[in-house]
N, C-alpha and C positions, 0 to 999 in steps of 0.2 A: 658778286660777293658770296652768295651761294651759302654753306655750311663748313665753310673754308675758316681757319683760326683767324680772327681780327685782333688789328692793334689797333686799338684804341688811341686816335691822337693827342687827348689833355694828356691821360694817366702817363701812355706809353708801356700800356699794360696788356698783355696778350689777353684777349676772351675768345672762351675757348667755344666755337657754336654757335656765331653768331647769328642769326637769322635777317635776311633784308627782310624792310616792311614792304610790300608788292605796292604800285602804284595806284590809286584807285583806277576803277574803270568807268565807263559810260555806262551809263545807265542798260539802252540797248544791247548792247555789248555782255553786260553781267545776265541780263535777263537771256539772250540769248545762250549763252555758256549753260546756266542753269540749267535751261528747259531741253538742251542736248544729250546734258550729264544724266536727267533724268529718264529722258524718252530712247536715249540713244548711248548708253553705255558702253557697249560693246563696238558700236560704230559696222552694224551691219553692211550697209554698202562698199568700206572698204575695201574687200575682195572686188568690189566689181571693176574698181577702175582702171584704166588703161590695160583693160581684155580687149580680144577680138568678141562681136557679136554671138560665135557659135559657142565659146567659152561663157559669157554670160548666159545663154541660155543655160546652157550645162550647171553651172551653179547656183542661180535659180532653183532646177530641179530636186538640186543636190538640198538647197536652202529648207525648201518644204514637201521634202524626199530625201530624209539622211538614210535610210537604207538602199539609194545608191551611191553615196560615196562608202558606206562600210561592205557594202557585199562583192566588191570584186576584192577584196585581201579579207574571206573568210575563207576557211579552214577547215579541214576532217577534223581536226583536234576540236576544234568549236561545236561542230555540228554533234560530236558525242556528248559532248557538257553538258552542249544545250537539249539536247534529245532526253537524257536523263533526268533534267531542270524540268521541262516541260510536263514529260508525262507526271512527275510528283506533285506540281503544282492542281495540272487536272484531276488530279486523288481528291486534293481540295475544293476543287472549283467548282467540280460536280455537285456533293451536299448543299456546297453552304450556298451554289446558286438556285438551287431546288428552295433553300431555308429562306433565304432574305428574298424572297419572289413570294414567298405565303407573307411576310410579314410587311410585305407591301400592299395586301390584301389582293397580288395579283396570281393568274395562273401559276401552277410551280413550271412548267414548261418553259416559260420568259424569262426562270433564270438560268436555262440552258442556254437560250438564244443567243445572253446579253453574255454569255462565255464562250460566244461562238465566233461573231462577225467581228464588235470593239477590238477584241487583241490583235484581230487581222490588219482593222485600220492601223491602230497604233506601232505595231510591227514596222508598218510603213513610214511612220509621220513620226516615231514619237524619240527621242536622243536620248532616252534614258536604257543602259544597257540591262537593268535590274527590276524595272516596276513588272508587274503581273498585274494584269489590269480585267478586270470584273466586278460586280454588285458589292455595295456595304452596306452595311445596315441601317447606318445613321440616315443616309437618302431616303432608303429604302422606308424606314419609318416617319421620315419627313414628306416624304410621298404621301404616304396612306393618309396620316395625321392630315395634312394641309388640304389634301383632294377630298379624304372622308368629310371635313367637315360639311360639305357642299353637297356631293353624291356620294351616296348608300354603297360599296361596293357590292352587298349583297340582293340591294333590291335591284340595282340598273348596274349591271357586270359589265354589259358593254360599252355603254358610255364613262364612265369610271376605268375603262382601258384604253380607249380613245383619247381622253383627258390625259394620263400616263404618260401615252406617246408622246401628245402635244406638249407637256410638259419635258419632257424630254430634250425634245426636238429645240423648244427656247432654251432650253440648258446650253444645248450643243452651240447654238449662236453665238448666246452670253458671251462662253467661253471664247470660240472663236475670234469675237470681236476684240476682246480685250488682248487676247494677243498678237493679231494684226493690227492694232492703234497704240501697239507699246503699251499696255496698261496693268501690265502684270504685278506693279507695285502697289495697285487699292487692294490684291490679296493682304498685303503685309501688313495693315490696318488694322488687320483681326490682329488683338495682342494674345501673347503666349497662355497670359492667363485666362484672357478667356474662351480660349479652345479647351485649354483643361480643360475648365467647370464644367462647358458644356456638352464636351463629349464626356465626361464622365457621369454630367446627368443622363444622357442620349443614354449610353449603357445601363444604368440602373430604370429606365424607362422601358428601354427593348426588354429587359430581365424580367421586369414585371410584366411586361405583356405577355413571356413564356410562360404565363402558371395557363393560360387558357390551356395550353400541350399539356403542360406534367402533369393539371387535373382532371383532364381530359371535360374538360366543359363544351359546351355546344354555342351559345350563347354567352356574350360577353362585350362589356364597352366598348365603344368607339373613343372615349377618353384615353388620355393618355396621362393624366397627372395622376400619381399616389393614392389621394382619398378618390375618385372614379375607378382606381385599380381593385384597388382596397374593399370597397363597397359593394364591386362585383361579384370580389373573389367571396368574400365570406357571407353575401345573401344568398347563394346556393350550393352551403356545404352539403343539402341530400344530392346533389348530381354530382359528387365527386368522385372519381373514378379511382379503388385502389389500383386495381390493377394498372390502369395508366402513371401513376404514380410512383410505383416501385421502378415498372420500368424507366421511367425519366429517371430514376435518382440512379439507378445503378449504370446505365450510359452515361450521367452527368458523371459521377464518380471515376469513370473509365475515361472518359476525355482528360479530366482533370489531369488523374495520375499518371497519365501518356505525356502530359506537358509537363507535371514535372520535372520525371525522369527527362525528357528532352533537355530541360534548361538545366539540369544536373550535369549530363553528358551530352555535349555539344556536337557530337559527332552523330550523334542519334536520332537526329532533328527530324530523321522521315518517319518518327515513332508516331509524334505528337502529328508527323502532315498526312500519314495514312490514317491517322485515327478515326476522323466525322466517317470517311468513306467502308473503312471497317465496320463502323459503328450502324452505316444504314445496311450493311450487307448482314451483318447479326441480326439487328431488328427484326428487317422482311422475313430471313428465316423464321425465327420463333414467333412471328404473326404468322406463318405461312403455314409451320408446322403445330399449332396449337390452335390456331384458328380465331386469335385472341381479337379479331375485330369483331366477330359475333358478341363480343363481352367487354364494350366498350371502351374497346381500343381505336381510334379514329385512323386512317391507312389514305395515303395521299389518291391512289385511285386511279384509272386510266392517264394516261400519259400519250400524248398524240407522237406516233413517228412523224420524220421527216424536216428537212430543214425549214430554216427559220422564210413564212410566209412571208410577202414583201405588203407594208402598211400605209404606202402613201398616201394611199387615200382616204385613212381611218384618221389622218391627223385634225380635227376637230377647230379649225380656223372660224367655223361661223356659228361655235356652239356658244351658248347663253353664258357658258361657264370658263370661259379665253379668258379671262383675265385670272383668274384662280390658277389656269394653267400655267399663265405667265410668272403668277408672281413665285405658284411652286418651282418652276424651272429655275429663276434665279436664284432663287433661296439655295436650291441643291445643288446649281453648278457652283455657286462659290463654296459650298461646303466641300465641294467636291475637289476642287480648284485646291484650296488650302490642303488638302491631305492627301491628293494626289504630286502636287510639287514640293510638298515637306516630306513626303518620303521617296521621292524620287532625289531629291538633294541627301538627302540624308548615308544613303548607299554610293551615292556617287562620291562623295565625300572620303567615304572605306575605300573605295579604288581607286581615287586619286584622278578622274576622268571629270567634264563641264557637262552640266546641262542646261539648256537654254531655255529661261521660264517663258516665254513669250512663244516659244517653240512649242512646249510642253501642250500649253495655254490654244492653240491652234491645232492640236493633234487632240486634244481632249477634244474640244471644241467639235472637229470632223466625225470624229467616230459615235459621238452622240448624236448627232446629225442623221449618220448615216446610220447607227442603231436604232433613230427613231422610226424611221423608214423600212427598218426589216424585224419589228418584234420584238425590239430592245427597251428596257428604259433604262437608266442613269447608269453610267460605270464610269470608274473613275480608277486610281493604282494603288487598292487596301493594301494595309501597312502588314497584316498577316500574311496572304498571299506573296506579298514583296520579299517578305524576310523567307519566306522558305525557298523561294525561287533564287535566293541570295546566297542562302547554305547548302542549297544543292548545285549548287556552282556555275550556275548560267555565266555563258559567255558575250551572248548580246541579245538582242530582243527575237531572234528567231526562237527562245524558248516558248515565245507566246503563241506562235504560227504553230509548233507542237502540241499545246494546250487544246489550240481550238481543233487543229483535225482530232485528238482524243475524242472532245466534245462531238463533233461530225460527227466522228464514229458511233456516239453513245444516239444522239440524236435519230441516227438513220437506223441504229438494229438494237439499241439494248432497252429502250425507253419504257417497254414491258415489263423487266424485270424488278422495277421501278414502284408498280403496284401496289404492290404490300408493305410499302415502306410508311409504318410509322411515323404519324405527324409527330408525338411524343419525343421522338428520336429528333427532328429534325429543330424542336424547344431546347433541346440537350446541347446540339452543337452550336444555336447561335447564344447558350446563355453562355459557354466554353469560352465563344469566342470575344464574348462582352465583356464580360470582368477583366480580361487582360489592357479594356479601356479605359479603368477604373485605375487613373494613378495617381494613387492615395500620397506618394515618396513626392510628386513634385509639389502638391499643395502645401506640403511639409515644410519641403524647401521653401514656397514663395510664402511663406510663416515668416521663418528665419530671414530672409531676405530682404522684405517688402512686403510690410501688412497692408498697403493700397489696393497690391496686388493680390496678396491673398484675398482682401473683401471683396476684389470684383470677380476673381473665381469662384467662390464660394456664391454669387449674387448670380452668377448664370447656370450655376448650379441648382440651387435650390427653386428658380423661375423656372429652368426646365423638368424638375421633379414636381414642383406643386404648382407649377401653369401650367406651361406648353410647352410643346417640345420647338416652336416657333420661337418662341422666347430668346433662347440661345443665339440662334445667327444672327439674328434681325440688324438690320444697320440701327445704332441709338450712338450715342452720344456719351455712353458708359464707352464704347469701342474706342472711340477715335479719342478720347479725354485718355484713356490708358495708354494708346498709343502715344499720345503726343507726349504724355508727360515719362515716357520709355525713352522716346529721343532723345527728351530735356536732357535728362539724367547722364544718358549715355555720350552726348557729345561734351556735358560737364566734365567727366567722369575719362577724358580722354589723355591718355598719360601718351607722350608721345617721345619719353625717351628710352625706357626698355621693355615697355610691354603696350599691348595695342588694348583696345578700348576693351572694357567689360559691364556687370550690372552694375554694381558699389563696389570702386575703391576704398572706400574705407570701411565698408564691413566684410572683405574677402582676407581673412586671415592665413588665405596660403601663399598669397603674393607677395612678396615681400615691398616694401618701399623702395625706391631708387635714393629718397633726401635729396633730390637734386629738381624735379618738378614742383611748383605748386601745388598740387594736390597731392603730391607724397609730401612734403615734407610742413604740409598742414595737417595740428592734428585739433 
């Protein structure tokens, strides 16, 4: 019968659309259809059937190794894109891996490392032609936060890096596993709202922890909520440092207006992506040549050459503190997971190419793994680093393998130069990069939209500003209640004769009605 025009036997009246009603099924039957649509969407196996053996092996490889089925039809054309891709994103990768490495409370060196070896995995493992893959901040202060509460990182440095690793290291599994057991859809459980809230509390949290840099303070909380920020900052206004102060604000003011002008003119984009790297090259000068660390300006300090040491055996399996490890690892690799595959779709999306979250979810997964084991901790595919690797016109993932030999390169002879870079400086570029997290336009919208939704962004918001910065990811029951009742809506909400499903039909006033479904033509 199909969607073919029916006559109607009493009437004798043509209807036009008619739909057969599908037969029910077996129970078994339905249950199994479900649990394939879910686990097996794309129907992986496919390709393998009715191969010879050498061909299966061969696509296997290709399966979890797409950089050999793309690198025999690359290209000179490519390899300049992506050459040009590379080194501008390394402009980036450098600073802010130095920044979000202190704001882990860990060496600034590790966030060399973690922009050295990850890209190299992912290069290999990962189907995304556009992610840039290195340190964020929100881990990186989910780190500190979640581990600090436990170990000191300034009284016991090395166990608090040991911890890091092994933290890490369960990330890398986490993710792993969920993409080898098809699990890549408990990401999608995190609802939209509340990543807003709570990367945009995570940003105003990172922000306030910058005032230790721009005041140049010595001393300062291990809290992470508002009133502990708050309490800190203004119990020792006599240790305030002008000079550190000026300087943060006129580096902060110069990132700024570098991003502006960028998103003014779009063509200019390496304005706003050489800026942190300009910014630490100014700094070290004028510390270097004014001497401004004798006058308490704080200067990040030796910098060890040499590539990234191998850590297997620092990974911390039978330390007192495993499960703290464990539970930060999961914590960060689903954070991780979530905004490494949301903005890897995202860009894929612009070029019109697939990527395979369960792929993704297994290449993340490896390079954390294999970063916990050489000096790394958590990376994942920042949405900053992505977008400029995106406008500088990468061709496919070898712009990441250019990244990181930059990185080599910096690692093995420039690490020196490094010295006299201002921590102040290094407050400047991750507050730059914070506030672009701060988005103020979507809470707006999910106002107008869906005041449900607003209160539950707004509620992981506010728990991440005036509790924790744990708060935000945690699995509760506020997640999966927005989630589910997102479905409700949207399979409600399903118009299926000119237009495909969205938030509210009936409060989307640029869509017009069909008058021909029940839900257009209910008002």
């Amino acid at each position: 019968m199909g969607n073919a025009d029916y006559l109607d036997p009493e009437t004798n009246v043509e209807c036009p659309h008619r739909v057969a009603i599908p037969p029910p099924q077996p129970f078994i039957k339905s249950l199994e259809s479900s649990l394939k649509e879910t686990f097996f969407p794309d129907d992986p196996l496919k390709q393998f059937k009715n191969q010879p053996p050498s061909r299966k092996f061969v696509l296997g490889l290709q399966y979890f190794l797409p950089i050999l089925e793309w690198a025999p039809r690359y290209t000179f054309e490519f390899l300049k894109a992506d050459l040009i891709a590379g080194i501008t994103i390394a402009s980036l990768a450098i600073p802010q891996g130095i920044s979000y490495a202190k704001l882990a409370n860990l060496p600034p060196i590790l966030g060399l490392y973690s922009s050295f070896v990850p890209p190299l995995v992912y290069a290999m493992m990962g189907s995304s032609k556009d992610l840039a893959v290195g340190t964020v901040a929100v881990a990186s202060l989910l780190t500190a936060s979640m581990l600090g509460n436990d170990v000191n990182a300034n009284e016991n440095p090395t166990l608090y890096l040991h911890l890091a690793f092994t933290a890490t290291f369960f990330a890398g599994v986490f993710q792993a596993c969920l993409g080898l057991l098809r699990l890549g859809f408990i990401v999608d459980f995190l609802s939209h709202a509340t990543i807003v809230g709570f990367m945009a509390g995570a940003a105003t949290v990172v922000c306030l922890q910058q005032l230790k840099g721009i005041l140049g303070l010595e001393h300062f909380t291990h809290g992470t909520d508002l009133v502990s920020v708050m309490r800190s900052v203004f119990s020792q206004t006599d240790k305030w440092r002008w000079e550190s102060g000026v300087l943060g604000c006129c580096f902060l003011f110069y990132l700024m207006l570098t991003k502006y002008y960028s998103k003014k003119r779009p063509r200019f984009f390496w304005v706003s992506a050489m800026a942190p790297l300009t910014s630490v090259i100014l700094g070290s000068l004028v510390v270097y040549l004014t001497h401004a660390e004798r006058h308490g300006v704080q200067v990040i300090g030796n910098l060890k050459k040499g590539l990234n040491p191998l850590t297997v055996t620092d990974l911390a399996f039978g330390s007192p503190y495993l499960s703290t490890a464990i539970k930060t690892g999961i914590i960060t690799g689903v954070i991780a997971l979530a905004e490494g595959i949301a903005v890897g779709r995202s860009f894929a999306m612009y070029k019109n190419y697939h990527i395979d979250g369960n792929k993704e979810m297994i290449a993340f997964g490896m390079m954390n793994i294999v970063g916990s084991c050489t000096s790394c901790y958590l990376t994942t595919g920042p949405f900053s680093r992505s977008a400029v690797n995106f406008n500088a016109g990468c061709k496919t993932a070898v712009s990441n393998i250019v990244m990181a030999v930059a990185v080599m390169i910096t690692l093995l002879f420039l690490t020196p130069l490094f010295h006299y870079t201002p921590l102040v400086v290094l407050s400047s570029i991750i507050i730059a990069a914070m506030l672009g997290l701060i988005d103020y336009e979507a809470a707006i919208h999910l106002w107008k939209i869906d005041k449900f939704d607003f209160i539950v962004c707004m509620g992981a918001y506010l728990g991440v500003v005036f509790g924790s910065v744990e708060i935000g990811p945690s699995p509760s029951g506020r997640n999966i209640y927005a989630q589910g009742d997102f479905v409700r809506r949207e399979t409600k909400n399903l118009c299926s004769w000119k237009h495909t499903k969205f938030r509210d039909l009936q409060k989307c006033k640029s869509i017009p009605k069909c008058n021909q479904c029940p839900w257009c033509s209910h008002t």
